[in-house]
N, C-alpha and C positions, 0 to 999 in steps of 0.2 A: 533433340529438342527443336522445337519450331522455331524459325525465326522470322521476327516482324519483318513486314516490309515497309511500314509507316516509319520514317523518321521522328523524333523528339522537334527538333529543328519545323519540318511539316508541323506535326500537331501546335507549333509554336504561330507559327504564321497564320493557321485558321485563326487561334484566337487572338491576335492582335489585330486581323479584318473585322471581326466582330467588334471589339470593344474600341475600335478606333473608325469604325464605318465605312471605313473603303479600302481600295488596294494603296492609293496614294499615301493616306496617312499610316498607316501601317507599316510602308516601306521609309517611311521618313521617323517613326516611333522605333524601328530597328536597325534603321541607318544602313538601307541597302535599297539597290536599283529596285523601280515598281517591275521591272521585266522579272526581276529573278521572285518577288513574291508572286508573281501570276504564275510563272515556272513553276514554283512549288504546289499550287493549288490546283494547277493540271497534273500535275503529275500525281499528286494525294486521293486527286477523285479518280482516275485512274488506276489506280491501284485498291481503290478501295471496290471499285463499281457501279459507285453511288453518287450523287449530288450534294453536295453539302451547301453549296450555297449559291443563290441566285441573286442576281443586281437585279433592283427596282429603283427606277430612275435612276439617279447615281448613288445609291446607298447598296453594298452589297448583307444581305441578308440569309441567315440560316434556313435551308429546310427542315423538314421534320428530322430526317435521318442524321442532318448535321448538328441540330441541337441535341438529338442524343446521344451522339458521337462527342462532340466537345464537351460535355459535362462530364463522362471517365476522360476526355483525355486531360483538364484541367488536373483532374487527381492526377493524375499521372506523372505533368507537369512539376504539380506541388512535390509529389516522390523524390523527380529528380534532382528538385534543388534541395529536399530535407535531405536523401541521400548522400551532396556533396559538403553540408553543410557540415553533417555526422564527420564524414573524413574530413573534414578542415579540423575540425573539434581533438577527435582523435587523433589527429600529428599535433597539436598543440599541448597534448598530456592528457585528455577527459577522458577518462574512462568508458569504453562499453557498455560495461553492467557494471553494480553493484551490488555487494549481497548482503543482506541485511537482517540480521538474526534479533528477533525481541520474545522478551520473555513475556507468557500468556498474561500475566498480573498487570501489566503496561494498560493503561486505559484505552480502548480500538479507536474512540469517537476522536481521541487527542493522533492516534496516528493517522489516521486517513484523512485527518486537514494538511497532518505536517506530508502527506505523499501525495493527495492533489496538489499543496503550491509547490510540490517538486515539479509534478508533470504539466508545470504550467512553466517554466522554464530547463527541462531538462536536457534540449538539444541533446535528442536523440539515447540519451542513456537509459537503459533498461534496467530495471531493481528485481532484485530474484530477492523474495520477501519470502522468511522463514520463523513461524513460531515455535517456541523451547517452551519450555518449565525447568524452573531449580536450574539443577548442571549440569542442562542446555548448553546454555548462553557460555558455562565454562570449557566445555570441552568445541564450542566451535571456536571460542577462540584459542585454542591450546593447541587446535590442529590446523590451526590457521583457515578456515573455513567462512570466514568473515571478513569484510570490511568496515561497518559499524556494528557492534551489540551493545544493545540493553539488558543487564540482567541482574539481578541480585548477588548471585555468585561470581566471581572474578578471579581471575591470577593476583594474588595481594603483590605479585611484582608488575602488575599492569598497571598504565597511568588513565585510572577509570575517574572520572568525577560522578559527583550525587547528582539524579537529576530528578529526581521524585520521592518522596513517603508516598508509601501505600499501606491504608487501617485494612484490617481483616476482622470480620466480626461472626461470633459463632451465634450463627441460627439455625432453625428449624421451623418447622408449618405449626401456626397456631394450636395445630391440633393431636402435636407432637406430644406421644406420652411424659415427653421431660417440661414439658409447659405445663401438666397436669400435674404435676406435685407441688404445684403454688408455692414454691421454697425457693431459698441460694441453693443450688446444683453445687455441689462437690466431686473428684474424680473418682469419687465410687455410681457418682449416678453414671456418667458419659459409659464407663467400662460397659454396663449391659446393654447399652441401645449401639446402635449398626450407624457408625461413621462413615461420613463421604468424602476419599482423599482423592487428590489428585497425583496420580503417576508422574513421576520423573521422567522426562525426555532423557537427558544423557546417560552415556552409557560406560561413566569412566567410575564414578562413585554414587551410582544411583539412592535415593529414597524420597518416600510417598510424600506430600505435600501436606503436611499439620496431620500429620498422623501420631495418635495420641499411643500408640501400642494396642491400644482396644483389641481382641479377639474376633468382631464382629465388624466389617468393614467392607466395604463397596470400593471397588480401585475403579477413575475413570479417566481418559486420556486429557478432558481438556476441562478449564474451567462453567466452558458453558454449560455443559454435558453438567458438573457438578450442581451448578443454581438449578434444572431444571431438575436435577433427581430429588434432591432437597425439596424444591418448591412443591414437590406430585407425594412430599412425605416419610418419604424412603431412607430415612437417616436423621441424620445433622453432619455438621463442618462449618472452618472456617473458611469465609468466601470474602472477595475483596467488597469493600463498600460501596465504592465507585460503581459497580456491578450486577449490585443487589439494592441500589438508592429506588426503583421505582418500588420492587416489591417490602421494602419497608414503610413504604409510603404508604401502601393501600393495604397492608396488611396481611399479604401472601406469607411470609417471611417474618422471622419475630424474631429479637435476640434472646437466646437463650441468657437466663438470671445466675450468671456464675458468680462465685460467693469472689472468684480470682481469674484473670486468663480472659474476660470476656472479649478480650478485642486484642489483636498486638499488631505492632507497626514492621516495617520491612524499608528499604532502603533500595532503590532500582539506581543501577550504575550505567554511563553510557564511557564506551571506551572504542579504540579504532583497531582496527586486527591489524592493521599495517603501521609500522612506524611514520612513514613520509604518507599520508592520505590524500588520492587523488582531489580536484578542484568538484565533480559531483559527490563524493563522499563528504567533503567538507563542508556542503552546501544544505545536505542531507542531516548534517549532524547540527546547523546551523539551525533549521528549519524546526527539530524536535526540540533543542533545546528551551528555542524564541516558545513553544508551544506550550513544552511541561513547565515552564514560570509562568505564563497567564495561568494554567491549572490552578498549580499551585495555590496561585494565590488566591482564586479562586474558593478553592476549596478550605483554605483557611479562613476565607470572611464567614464562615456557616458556624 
């Protein structure tokens, strides 16, 4: 492996001649002889080959090559101190990574606010982000594979709390042969039309998501995959609301006229795969929480 021969130290001293306009103040902004900062910036052009910076009148100024030389070495700068910042973090207990298992039915738009204000204070912790269905979310945490889940199914000896209702509503394309019988639907109609479930992720007590027994059915991995096969015709199911609100809106989608069953609710749990939760897992769990009750409520004013 190569090794630099720029110092961090060097690349420190160009940009404090820049941003402090001379050798003078630069050595008095780092609190070292003006000899040893001109020392360093012979030696850095030196080594480099090049000119970095030239004095006009008494203001020392970037060349071309030295302006773009210091703009990676700024990142570079910034590296080092996120990098030491990271190991301060992590001797103080914050965890690396965390991993965090949700289940597909979880609303996306509700987590990717609660994982931006993560990554706007996460010092340095990285989320290894994993979608389930059903029991999923059970068997990662059974095999300890997590440090937060969300999911409907749970260890009833886990300490999970409620963090959401999710409606599920059965539809189909307006021009679904079960929209054409202008009637309450009963489950002798659903039996001969071709059902869209969605697969179970886990792999400890697997089964298909609102699968009715029907004979005729489509199996797909994820919920998107299900609104889009649905939406093109190819079936019916139940799909979260949350989900399918535009296309009910503009009429892609229609709920099927069940005489019973048209709609049923679900209960999403959030729990910590760890007994003692690192300080970013509990910031994380903090962050969804504060999110799914604005939802909520939200979604209860409609």
């Amino acid at each position: 492996m190569r090794t630099p021969r720029i110092s961090l130290d060097q690349w420190q001293v160009l940009q404090a001649i820049v941003e402090h306009g001379s050798y003078a103040r630069a050595a008095a902004a780092l609190h070292r002889s003006q000899s040893s900062i001109s020392y360093a910036i012979k030696q850095l052009q030196m080594q480099l080959g090049v000119a970095v910076l030239e004095v006009r009148g008494r203001k020392a100024q970037l060349t071309g090559a030295g302006e773009a030389l210091l703009g990676r070495a700024r990142q570079l700068l910034e590296e080092a101190v996120a990098l030491e910042d990271l190991a301060h973090h992590l001797e103080q207990g914050r965890e690396a990574a965390i991993r965090v298992v949700v289940d597909a039915a979880f609303p996306p738009d509700l987590l990717l606010d609660a994982l931006h204000a993560f990554a706007l204070q996460d010092r340095g912790t990285r989320v290894l982000l994993e979608e389930v269905v059903l029991s999923g979310a059970l068997d990662a945490m059974e095999q300890g594979q997590a440090d937060l889940i969300i999911g409907a199914e749970l260890p009833s000896a886990s300490l999970a709390d409620p963090l959401l209702e999710i409606e599920f509503v059965a539809v189909a394309h307006p021009d679904h042969p079960l929209h054409g019988l202008d009637r309450l639907l009963n489950m002798a109609d659903l039996e001969k039309e071709m059902q869209v479930v969605v697969k179970d992720s886990g792999a400890q007590s697997p089964r298909d998501f609102g699968w009715l027994g029907a004979e005729h059915r489509w199996t797909v991995s994820s919920i998107e995959t299900a609104v889009t096969t649905i939406r093109h015709g190819l079936g019916y199911g139940w799909l979260p609301r949350h989900q399918i609100q535009a296309e009910l809106e503009n009429g892609k989608l229609v709920p099927l006229p069940l005489a019973s069953g048209q709609t049923y609710r679900t209960h999403l749990y959030l729990a910590f795969g760890q007994e003692l939760p690192g300080p970013a897992t509990q910031l994380m769990s903090d962050l969804i929480r504060a999110r799914a009750t604005s939802w909520y409520r939200n979604q209860s004013a409609f």
